[in-house]
C-alpha positions, -999 to 999 in steps of 0.1 A, spaced: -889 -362 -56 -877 -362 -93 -844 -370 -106 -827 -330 -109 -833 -326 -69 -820 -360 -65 -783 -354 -83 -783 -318 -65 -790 -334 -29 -765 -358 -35 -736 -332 -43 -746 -313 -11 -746 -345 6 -711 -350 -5 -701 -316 5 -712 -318 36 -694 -348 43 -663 -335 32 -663 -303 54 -674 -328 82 -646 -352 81 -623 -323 78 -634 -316 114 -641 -348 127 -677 -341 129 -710 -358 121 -731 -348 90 -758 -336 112 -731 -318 131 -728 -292 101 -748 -259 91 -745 -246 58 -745 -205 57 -737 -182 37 -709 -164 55 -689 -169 86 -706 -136 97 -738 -154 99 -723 -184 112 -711 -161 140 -742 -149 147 -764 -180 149 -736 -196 173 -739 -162 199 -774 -154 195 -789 -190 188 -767 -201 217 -777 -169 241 -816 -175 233 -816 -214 236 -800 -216 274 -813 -179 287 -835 -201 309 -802 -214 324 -787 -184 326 -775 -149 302 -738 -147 311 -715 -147 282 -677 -149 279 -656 -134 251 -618 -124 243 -614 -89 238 -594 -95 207 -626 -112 186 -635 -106 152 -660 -81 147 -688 -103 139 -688 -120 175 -674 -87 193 -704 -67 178 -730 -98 182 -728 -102 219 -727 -66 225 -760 -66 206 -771 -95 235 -756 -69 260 -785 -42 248 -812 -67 253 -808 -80 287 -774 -101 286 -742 -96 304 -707 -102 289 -670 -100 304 -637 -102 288 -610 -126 294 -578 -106 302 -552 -111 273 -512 -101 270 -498 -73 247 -496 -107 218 -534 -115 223 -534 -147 241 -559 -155 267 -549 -157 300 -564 -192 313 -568 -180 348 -586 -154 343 -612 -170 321 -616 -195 347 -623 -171 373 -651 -156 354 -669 -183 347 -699 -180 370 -733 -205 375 -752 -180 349 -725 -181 326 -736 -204 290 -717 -193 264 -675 -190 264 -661 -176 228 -625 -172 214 -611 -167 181 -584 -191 174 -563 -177 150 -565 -136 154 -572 -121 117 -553 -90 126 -525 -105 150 -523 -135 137 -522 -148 174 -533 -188 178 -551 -194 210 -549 -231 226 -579 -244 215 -580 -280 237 -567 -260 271 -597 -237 265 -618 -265 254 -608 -287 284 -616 -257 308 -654 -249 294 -657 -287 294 -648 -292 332 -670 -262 341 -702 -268 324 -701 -243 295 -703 -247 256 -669 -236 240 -674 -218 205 -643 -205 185 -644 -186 152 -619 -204 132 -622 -188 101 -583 -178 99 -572 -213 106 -593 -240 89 -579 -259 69 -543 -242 75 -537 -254 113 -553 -288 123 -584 -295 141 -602 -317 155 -634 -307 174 -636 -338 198 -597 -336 206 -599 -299 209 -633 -298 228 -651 -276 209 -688 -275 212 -695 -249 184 -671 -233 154 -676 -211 123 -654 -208 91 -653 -191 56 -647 -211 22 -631 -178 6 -605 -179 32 -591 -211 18 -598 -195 -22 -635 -210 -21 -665 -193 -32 -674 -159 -19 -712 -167 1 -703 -198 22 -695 -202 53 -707 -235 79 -712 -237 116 -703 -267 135 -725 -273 165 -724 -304 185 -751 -329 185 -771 -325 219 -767 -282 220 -801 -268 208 -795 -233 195 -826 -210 186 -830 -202 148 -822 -168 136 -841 -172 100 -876 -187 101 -889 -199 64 -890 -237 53 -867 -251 78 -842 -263 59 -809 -272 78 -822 -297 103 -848 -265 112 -819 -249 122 -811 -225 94 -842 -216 68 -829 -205 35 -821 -224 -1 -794 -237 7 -760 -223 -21 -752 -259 -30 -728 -244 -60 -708 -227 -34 -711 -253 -8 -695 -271 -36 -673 -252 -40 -662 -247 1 -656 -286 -3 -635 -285 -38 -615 -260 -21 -606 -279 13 -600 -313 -5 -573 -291 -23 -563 -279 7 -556 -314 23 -533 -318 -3 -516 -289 -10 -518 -272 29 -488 -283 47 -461 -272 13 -481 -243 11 -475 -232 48 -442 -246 46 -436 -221 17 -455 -190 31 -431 -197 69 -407 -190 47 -410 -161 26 -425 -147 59 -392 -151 79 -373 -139 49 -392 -109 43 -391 -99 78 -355 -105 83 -348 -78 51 -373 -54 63 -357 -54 101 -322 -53 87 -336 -21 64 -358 -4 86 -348 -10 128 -374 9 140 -402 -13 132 -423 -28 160 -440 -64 160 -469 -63 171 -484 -102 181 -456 -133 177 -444 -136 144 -429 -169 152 -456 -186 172 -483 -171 158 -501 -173 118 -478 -181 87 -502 -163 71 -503 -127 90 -485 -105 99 -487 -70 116 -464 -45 120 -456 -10 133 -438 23 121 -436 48 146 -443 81 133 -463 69 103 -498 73 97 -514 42 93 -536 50 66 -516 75 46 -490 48 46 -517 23 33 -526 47 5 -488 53 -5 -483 14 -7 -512 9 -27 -499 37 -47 -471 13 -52 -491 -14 -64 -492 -33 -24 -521 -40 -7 -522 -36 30 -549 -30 57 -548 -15 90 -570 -38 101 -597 -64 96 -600 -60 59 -648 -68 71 -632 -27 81 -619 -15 53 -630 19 43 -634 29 81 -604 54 98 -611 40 134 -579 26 156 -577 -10 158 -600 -25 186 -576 -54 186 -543 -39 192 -560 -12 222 -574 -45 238 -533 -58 238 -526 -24 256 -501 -16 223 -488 14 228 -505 45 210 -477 50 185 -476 16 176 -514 13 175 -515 42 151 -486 30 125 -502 -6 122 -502 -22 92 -516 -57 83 -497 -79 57 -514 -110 43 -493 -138 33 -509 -167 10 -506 -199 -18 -498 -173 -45 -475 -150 -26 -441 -148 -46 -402 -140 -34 -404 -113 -63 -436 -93 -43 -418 -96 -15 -383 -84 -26 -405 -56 -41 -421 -45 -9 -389 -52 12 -369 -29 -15 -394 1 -15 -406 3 17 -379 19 37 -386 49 10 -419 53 15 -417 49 50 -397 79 48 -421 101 27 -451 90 48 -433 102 80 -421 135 66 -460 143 56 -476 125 90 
């Protein structure tokens, strides 16, 4: 009631609005979290326990992030059943075969719109449109493309979506889930019921401050900035094809994220090759960086039925606002060299 909770509601307030106009959502329409991991997991599981009256079918791309793909196979141990919509070798969905899953049990349809490892971007309103016409909630993890690609979750038809403030350079610890009004999910924290009930914990109104600071400047800035990062993405790829001709794409470099891209060396290993670049002052992953510090194969590139060569020489290179021509001509210049070396040790 007094004055100092008053000027601290009022910023969240404003915070909250701002992320919800971004998305064309209501106020109401808007959980604050503390990661997208977390917003992943109350859209699956609060989803899954709300309708399991209705029925416990569940629908997923193989090519999710981690924090779904792990999340309904946890559902899975505990009574659920899940099936995969069949996807090409670039990670896209195959329509058709989503629609011929969808069964009279099914509740729950999820896919990742713009792949963090791939960089792949599903069609949002088709899928959308589909789970519409069928009578199932659409949720999408959207954490690689908010606030980078445009949406809009009444012309997309999303029911449900999570992103990340530190994937547009907010705060580390926020993340928000959009769920539309009308879908009850069941609460995965129980405490004071802040959130609408929905979410119970204090809510991190400096970073949710922060998540808001950072899309307003993305608004502004975000269609130069991709402009810029298209760019030095087709010209560092142009100079490490003309160097190196053995390479292999994997995903759609054209189509797909500005912002990602993934690529192959046969007869490198993926790691050693990580460790040599970073030896050279580049960072690279080999595969979600939520992984790093783990030597498994991508999940992501097996479910695209890449070949084992190419699955085993992936590397992911992340492009962004402060991505220069001179770290690229770098990379592009040393490369071929350590390429090499790596494959002479593999």
């Amino acid at each position: 009631m007094h004055s100092f909770a008053a000027r601290m509601q009022s910023a969240l307030d404003e915070a909250r609005s701002v992320l919800a106009r971004g998305l064309n959502a209501r106020l109401s329409e808007i959980i604050l979290t503390s990661s997208a991991t977390e917003a992943n997991n109350l859209a699956v599981k609060g989803v899954a326990q709300s309708l399991k009256e209705k029925g416990r079918h569940i629908i997923l791309s193989a090519v999710e992030h981690a924090s779904v793909y792990q999340t309904v196979r946890y559902l899975e141990k505990n009574g659920f059943e899940i099936s995969f919509i069949e996807n090409d070798s670039g990670g896209y969905i195959n329509l058709e075969s989503l629609r011929s899953l969808i069964r009279k049990d099914t509740t729950l349809v999820s896919v990742i719109f713009v792949n963090n490892e791939l960089g792949t971007i599903q069609p949002l309103s088709e899928i959308g449109a589909l789970c519409r016409r069928e009578g199932v909630l659409f949720h999408t993890d959207a954490v690689q493309g908010f606030a980078k690609y445009a949406i809009d979750v009444n012309e997309n038809n999303i029911d449900i979506l999570s992103a990340s403030a530190h994937k547009i350079y907010g705060p580390l610890g926020a993340g928000l889930l959009y769920v539309r009004s009308g879908i009850k999910i069941e609460p995965q924290l129980h405490g004071g019921g802040q959130e609408e009930n929905r979410r119970s914990s204090t809510v991190n109104i400096p970073a949710a401050v922060g998540f808001a600071e950072a899309f307003k400047i993305c608004q502004i800035e975000g269609e130069c900035e991709k402009e810029k990062v298209t760019e030095l993405k087709r010209q560092f790829l142009e100079s490490l094809c003309a160097s190196i001709p053995t390479l292999h794409i994997n995903g759609d470099a054209e189509k797909g994220s500005a912002y990602i891209l993934n690529i192959s060396f046969p007869g490198c290993d993926a790691e050693l090759l990580a460790m040599q670049l970073d030896n050279a002052g580049i960072a690279v992953s080999t595969g979600s960086a939520c992984a790093s510090g783990t030597v498994r194969k991508s999940r992501v590139l097996q479910a695209c039925k890449i070949e084992k060569k190419y699955v085993n020489s992936a590397i992911r290179l992340s492009f962004g606002r402060f991505t220069t021509k001179k770290e690229l001509d770098y990379t592009a210049a040393v490369l071929p060299e350590i390429v090499q070396k790596v494959k002479r040790i593999s």
